[in-house]
C-alpha positions as CSV (number, residue, x, y, z in Angstrom):
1,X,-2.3,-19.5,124.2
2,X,1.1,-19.0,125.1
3,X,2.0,-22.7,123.8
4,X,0.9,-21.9,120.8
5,X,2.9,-19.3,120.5
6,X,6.5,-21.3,121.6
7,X,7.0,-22.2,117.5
8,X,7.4,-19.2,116.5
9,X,11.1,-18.5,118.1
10,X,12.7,-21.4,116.0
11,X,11.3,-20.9,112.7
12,X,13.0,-16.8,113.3
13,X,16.3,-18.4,114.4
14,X,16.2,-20.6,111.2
15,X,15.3,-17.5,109.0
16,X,18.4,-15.7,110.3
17,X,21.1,-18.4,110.3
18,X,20.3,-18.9,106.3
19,X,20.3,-15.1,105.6
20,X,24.3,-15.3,107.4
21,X,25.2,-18.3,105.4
22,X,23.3,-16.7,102.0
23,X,25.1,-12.9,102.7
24,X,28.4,-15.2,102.9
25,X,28.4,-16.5,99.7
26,X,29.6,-15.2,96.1
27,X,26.8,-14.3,93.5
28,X,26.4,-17.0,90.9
29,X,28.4,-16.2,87.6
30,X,26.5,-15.4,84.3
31,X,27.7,-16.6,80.9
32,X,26.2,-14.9,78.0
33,X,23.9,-16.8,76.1
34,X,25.3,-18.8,72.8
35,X,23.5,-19.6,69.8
36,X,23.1,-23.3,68.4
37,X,23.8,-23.9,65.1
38,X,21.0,-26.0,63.4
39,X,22.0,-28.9,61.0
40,X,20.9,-29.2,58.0
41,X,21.4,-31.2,54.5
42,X,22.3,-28.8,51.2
43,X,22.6,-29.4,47.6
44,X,24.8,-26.6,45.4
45,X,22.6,-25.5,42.3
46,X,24.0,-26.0,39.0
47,X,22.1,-26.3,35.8
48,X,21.7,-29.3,34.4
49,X,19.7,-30.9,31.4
50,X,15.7,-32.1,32.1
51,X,14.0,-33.8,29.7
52,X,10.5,-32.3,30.1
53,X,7.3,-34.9,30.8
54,X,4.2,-35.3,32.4
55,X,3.0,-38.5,33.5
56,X,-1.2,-39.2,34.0
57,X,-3.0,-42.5,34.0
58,X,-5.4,-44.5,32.3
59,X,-7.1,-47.7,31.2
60,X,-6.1,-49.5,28.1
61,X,-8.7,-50.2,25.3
62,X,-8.6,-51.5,22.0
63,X,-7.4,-49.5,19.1
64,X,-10.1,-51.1,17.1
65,X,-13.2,-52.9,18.6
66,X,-15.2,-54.8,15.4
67,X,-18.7,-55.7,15.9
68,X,-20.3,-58.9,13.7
69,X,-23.8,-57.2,12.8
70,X,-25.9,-59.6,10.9
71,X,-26.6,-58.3,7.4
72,X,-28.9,-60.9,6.8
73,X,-31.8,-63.3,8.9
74,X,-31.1,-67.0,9.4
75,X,-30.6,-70.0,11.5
76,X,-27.5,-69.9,12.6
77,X,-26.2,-73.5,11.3
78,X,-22.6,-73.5,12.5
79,X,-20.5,-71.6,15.6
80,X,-16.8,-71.8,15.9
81,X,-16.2,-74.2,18.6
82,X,-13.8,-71.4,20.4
83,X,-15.8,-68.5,19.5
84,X,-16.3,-67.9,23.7
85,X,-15.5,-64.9,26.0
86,X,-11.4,-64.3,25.7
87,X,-10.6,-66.5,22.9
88,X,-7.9,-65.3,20.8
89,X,-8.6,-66.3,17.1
90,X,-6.4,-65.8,13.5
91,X,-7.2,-63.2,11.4
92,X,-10.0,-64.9,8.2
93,X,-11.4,-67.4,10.8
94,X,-15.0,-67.9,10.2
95,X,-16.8,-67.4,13.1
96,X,-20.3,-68.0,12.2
97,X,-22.1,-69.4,9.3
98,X,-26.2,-68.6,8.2
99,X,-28.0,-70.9,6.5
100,X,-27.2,-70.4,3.0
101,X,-30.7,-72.2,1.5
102,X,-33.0,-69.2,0.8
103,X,-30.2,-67.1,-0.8
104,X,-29.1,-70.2,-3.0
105,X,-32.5,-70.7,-4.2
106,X,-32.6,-66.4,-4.5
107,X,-29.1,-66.9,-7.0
108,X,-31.2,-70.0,-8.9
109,X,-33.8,-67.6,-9.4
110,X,-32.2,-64.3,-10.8
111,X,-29.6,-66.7,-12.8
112,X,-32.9,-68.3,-14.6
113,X,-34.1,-64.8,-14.9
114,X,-31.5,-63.7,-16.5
115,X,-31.8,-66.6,-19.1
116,X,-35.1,-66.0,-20.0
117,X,-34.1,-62.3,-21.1
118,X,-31.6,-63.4,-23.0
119,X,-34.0,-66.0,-24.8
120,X,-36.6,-63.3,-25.5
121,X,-33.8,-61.0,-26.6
122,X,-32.5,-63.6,-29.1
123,X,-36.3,-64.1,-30.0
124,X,-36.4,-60.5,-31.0
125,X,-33.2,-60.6,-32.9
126,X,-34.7,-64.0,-34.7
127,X,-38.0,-61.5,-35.0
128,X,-36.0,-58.6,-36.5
129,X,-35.1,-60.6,-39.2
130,X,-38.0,-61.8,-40.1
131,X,-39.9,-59.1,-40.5
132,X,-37.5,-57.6,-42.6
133,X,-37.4,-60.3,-44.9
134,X,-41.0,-59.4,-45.1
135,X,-41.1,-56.0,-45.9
136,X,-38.9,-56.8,-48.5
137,X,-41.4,-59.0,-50.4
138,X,-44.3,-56.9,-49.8
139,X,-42.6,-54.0,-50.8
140,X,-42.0,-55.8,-53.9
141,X,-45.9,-56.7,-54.1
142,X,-46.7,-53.2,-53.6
143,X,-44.0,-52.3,-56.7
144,X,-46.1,-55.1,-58.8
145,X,-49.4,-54.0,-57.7
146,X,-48.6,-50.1,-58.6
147,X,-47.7,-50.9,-62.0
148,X,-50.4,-53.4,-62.5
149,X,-52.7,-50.0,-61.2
150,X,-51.0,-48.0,-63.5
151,X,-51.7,-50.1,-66.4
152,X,-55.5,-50.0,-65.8
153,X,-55.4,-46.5,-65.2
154,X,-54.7,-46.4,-68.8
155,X,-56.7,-49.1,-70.4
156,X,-59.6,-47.4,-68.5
157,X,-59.1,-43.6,-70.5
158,X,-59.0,-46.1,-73.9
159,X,-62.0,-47.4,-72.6
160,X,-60.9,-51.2,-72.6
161,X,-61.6,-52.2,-68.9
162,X,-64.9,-51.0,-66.7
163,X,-64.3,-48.4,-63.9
164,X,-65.2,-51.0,-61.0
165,X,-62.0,-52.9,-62.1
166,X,-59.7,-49.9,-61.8
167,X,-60.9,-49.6,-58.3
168,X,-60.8,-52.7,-57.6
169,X,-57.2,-52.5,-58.3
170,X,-56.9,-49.4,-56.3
171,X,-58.2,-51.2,-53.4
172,X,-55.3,-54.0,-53.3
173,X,-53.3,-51.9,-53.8
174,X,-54.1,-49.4,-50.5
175,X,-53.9,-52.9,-49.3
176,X,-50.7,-54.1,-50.4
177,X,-49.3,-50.7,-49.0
178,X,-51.1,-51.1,-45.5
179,X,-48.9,-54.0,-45.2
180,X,-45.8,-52.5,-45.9
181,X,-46.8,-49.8,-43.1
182,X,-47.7,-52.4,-40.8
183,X,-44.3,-54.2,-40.7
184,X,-42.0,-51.0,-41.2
185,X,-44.2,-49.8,-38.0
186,X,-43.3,-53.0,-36.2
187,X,-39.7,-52.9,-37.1
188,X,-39.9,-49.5,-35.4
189,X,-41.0,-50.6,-32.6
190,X,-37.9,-53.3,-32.2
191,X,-35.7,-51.3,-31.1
192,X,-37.1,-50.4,-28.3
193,X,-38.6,-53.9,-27.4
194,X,-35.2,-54.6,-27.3
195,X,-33.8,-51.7,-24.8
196,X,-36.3,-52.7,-22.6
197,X,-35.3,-56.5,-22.5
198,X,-31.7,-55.4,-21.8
199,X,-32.7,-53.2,-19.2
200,X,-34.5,-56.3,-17.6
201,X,-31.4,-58.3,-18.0
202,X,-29.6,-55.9,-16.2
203,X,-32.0,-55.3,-13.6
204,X,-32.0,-59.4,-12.8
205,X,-27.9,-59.1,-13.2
206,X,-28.1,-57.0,-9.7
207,X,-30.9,-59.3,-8.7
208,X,-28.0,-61.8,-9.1
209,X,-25.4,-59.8,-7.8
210,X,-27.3,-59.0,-4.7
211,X,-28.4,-62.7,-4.2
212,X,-24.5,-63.5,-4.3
213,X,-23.9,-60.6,-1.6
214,X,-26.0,-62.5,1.1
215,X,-25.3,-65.5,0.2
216,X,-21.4,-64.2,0.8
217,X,-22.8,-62.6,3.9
218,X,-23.8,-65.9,5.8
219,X,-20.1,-66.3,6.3
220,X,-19.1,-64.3,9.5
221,X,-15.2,-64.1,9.2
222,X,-12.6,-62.2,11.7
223,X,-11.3,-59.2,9.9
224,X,-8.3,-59.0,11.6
225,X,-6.7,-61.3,14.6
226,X,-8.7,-60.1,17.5
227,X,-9.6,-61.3,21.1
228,X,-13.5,-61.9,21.6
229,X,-15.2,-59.3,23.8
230,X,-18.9,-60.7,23.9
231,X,-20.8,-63.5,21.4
232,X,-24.6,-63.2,21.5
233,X,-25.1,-66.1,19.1
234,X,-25.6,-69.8,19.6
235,X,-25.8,-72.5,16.8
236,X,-29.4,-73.1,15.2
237,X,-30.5,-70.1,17.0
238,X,-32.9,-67.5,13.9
239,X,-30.6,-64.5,13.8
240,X,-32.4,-61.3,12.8
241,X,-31.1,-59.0,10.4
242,X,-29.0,-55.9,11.8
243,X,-28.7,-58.0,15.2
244,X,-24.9,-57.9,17.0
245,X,-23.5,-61.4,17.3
246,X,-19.8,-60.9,18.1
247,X,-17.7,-58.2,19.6
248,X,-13.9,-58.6,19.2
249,X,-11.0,-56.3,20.3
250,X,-7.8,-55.8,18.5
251,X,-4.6,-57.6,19.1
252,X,-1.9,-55.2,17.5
253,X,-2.7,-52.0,18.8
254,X,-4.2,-50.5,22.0
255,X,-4.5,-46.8,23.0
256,X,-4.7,-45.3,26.6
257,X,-5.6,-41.9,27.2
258,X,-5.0,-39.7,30.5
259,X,-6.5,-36.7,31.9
260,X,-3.0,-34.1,32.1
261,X,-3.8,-31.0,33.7
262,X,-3.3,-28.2,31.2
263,X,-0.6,-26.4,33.5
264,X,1.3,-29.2,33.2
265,X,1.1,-29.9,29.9
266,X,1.4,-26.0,28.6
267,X,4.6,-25.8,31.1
268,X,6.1,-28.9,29.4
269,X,5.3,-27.8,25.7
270,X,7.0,-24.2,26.5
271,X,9.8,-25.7,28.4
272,X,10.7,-27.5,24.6
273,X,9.0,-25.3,22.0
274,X,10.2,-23.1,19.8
275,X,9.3,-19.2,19.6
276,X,6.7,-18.6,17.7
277,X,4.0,-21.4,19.3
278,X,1.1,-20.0,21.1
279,X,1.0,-18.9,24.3
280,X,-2.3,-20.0,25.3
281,X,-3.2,-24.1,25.1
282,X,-6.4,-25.0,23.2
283,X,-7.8,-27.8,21.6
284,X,-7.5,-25.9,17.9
285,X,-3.8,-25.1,18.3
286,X,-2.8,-28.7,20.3
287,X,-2.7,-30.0,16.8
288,X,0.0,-27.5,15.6
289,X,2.4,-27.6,18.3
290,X,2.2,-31.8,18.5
291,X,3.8,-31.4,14.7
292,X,6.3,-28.9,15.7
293,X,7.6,-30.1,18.9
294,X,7.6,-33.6,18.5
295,X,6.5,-36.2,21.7
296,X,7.4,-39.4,22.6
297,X,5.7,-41.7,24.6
298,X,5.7,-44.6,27.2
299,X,3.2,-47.0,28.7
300,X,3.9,-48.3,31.9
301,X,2.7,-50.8,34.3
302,X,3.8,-51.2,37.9
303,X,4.0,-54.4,39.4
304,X,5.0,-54.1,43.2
305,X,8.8,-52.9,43.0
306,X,8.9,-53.7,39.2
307,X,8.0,-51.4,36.4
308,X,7.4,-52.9,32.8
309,X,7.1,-50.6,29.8
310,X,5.8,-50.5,26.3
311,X,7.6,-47.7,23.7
312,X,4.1,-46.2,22.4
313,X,3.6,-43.0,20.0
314,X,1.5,-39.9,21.0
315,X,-1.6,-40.0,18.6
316,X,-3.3,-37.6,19.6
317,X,-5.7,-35.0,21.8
318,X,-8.9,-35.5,23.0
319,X,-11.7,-33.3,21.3
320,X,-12.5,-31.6,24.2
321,X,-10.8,-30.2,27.3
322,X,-13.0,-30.6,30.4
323,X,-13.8,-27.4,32.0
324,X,-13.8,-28.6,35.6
325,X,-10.9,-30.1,36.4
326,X,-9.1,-28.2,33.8
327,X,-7.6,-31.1,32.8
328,X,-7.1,-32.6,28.7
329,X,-7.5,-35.8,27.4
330,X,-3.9,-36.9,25.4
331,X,-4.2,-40.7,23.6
332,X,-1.4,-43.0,23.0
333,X,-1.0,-45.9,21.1
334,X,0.8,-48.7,21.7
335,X,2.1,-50.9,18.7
336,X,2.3,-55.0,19.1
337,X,0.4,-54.8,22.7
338,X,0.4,-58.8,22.4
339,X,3.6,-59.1,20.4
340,X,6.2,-59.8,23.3
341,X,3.9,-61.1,26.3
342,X,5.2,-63.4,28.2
343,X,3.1,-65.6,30.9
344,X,4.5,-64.9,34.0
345,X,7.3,-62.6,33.1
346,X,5.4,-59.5,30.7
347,X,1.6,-59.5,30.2
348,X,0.0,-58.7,27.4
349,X,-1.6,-54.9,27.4
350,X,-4.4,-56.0,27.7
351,X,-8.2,-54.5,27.5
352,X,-8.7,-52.7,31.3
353,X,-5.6,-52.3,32.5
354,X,-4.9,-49.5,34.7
355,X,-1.8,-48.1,33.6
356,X,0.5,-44.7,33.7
357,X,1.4,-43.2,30.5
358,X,4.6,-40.4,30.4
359,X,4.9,-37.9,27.6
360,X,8.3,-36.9,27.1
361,X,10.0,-34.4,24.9
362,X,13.5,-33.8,24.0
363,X,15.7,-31.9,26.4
364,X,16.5,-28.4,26.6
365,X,18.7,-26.2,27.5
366,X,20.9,-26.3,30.7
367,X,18.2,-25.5,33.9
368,X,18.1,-24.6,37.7
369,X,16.4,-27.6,39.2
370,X,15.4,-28.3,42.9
371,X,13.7,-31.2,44.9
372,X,9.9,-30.1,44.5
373,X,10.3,-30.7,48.2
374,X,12.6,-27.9,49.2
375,X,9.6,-25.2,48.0
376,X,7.5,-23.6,50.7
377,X,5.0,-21.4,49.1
378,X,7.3,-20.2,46.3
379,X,10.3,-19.5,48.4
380,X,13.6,-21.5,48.9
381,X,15.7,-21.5,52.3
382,X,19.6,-21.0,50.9
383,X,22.4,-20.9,53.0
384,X,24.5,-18.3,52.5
385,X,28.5,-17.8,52.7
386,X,28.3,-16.8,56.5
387,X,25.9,-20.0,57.2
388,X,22.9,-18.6,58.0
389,X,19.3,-18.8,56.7
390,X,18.1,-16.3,53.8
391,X,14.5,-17.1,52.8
392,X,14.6,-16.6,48.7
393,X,11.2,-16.3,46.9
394,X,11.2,-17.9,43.6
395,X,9.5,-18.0,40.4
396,X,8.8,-21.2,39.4
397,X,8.2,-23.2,36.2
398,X,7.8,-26.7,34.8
399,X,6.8,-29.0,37.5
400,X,7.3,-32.9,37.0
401,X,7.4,-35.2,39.6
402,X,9.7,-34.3,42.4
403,X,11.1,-31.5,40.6
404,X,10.6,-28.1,40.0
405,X,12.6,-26.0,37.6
406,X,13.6,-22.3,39.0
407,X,13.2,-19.7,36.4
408,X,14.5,-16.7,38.5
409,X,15.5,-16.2,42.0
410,X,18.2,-18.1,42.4
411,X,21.8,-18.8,40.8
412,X,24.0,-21.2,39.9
413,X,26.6,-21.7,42.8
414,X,24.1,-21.2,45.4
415,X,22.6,-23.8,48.4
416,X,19.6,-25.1,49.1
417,X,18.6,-26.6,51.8
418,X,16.2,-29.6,51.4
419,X,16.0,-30.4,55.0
420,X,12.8,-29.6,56.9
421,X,13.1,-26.2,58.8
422,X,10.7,-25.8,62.1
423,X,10.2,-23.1,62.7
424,X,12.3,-21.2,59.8
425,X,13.7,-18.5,60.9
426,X,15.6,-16.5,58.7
427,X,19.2,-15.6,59.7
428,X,19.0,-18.7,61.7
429,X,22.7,-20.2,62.1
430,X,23.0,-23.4,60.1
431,X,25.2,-26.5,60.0
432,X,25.3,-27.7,56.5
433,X,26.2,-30.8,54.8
434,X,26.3,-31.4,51.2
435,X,23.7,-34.5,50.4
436,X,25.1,-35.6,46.8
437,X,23.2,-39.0,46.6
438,X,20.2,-36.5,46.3
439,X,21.5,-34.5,44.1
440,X,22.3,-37.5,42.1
441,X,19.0,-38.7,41.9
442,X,17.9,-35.5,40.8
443,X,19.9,-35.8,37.3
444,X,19.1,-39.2,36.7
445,X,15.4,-37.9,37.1
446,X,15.8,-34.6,35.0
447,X,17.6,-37.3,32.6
448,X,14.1,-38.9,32.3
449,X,14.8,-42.2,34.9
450,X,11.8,-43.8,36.1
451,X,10.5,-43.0,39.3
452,X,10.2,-45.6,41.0
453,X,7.5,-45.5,44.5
């Protein structure tokens, strides 16, 4: 036990000689504590001009698709050799043919129709004539055969002549003036003999006319220049009537439309418009502030680091606006979309493309404008004259790409820091340092620059 117990003198002598040494010593000196300066990148705010756009994307299609619908049935007895899926054909080229032998035999027909009219018209004229002729003698019989009754009339009170002649006499003469009844009645009826036989001329004239119309329409010709979309025809195939046997799309313009969120689009049409325009955007008063304001337009298609454009026109707004995503439909057309392709360097806008469109309208006045980066939650970290951080909250207005214009909370002079702040503490000490090549790039954007990924 008492071994045990022999450690326990040491470890007390040790205790004591570092207590001497520690009691000897000077107390460690205390500095106060100093505060580090974070560093951070700045842009001074000054107004500048911003050409206010919104940018959405779309697929390009066909400002005018033209279906080939058979007007009339047939055997298809010739297809244009090129008439396949892609083709590009001129403007007039026939691209299918129908057989043209019933409705040649139909134009035969009416035209020998119409002939035989025109005979039995002439017949009636010929007819006409006759019968008047006619009438002319008889009536001159009846003149003779009145006076010839008149004479009896008087022999017969003398008592010269027998009763049964005077009515004999009477008798040719009812006769005589039956006849002149019967041809004055059918010289009556002549004029209407011929209405009717005009009537059936004309009727065989649009018998004719109609004959000529499909025989004109077993001649399938492009209306326009156009690229073929589909062919559902094949030569000495029986086409029926009212069947589709081409589809072609248009080669001078195509259109491309792109769902724009309304905020976007009402912040960019107040950002330009003049007082007066409605507050509120609708489909029924789109129409009235695309006349006043004026938009321009530009297709473009990225291609890696590349960017090709086509100048289009805003034609118009989609009917509807769609209530879910709050978002409208604006259309643009593009003029020449094959005019100035060039394999390998420019493509054609072609059918299907997935494209971005940017609706632009003419600058404004002078504006605050930040990086859209330097927001957090509607407030901007400024530095102010003493270095330190001031959180600012901001209103905010149009929003376009990485930009955001400031409508109030902040003034000219003033600098923002776009660097990234974790955590943000306000009153914070700060190290800044001007970035101009950012705030360079934010004029050329404002300016309307592309933005390139």
């Amino acid at each position: 036990m008492i071994r045990k117990l022999l450690f326990i003198p040491p470890i007390l002598i040790g205790i004591a000689i570092l207590f001497y040494m520690a009691s000897g010593r000077e107390a460690p000196e205390r500095k106060p504590p100093e505060e580090r300066a974070r560093a951070v990148r700045v842009i001074t705010v000054e107004p500048f001009k911003l050409v206010p756009r919104v940018t959405g994307f779309g697929s390009v299609y066909p400002g005018t698709v033209w279906s080939a619908i058979a007007q009339v049935a047939g055997e298809a007895d010739y297809v244009h050799p090129n008439l396949k899926k892609g083709a590009i054909l001129a403007a007039g080229t026939e691209i299918v043919r129908i057989s043209p032998a019933d409705f040649v035999l139909a134009v035969s027909q009416a035209q020998a129709n119409i002939r035989s009219a025109e005979a039995k018209l002439a017949e009636l004229n010929v007819t006409e004539t006759n019968t008047t002729d006619l009438l002319n003698i008889e009536k001159r019989g009846l003149e003779l055969r009145e006076v010839e009754l008149a004479r009896k009339q008087n022999l017969l009170e003398r008592g010269t002549v027998a009763q049964s002649v005077l009515e004999l006499e009477q008798r040719e003469t009812l006769a005589q003036r039956k006849k002149v009844q019967d041809l004055e009645n059918a010289l009556r009826l002549l004029p209407t003999q011929h209405a009717v036989q005009r009537e059936q001329i004309a009727v065989y004239q649009t018998q004719l006319e109609s004959a000529k119309l499909d025989l004109a329409r077993t001649r399938i010709k492009l209306p326009f220049g156009a690229r073929i979309a589909d062919v559902n025809v094949e030569a000495e195939q029986f086409v029926q009537a009212g069947g589709t046997l081409v589809t072609a799309d248009s080669l001078d313009i195509a259109e491309v439309e792109a769902q724009i969120p309304i905020s976007q689009f009402r912040a960019m049409v107040q950002a330009s418009a003049p007082s007066g325009l409605p507050s509120i955007i609708t489909a029924q008063s789109l129409s009235q502030m695309i006349e006043t304001i004026g938009f321009e337009a530009i297709v473009r298609l990225r291609a890696g680091n590349d960017a090709i454009e086509w100048p289009a026109r805003f034609a118009r707004i989609s009917d509807t606006v769609d209530p879910k995503t709050r978002t409208i439909g604006a259309i643009v057309a593009v003029d020449g979309a094959y005019a100035n392709a060039s394999p390998g360097d420019r493509p054609p806008l072609a059918k299907g493309l997935f494209v971005e469109i940017e609706i632009r309208t003419s600058a404004g006045q002078d504006r605050i404008i930040v990086p859209r980066s330097a927001l957090h939650a509607g407030q901007l970290y400024v530095a102010d004259a003493d270095n330190r951080l001031v959180i600012r909250p901001v209103t905010i207005g149009l929003v376009q790409g990485d930009l955001a214009v400031v409508d109030s909370g902040i003034e000219p002079g003033e600098r923002i820091v776009v660097s990234d702040l974790i955590p943000a503490v306000a009153g914070m000490l700060l190290t800044p340092r001007a970035d101009d090549e950012l705030l360079a790039r934010l004029k050329v954007e404002a300016a309307g620059g592309i933005d390139n990924p």
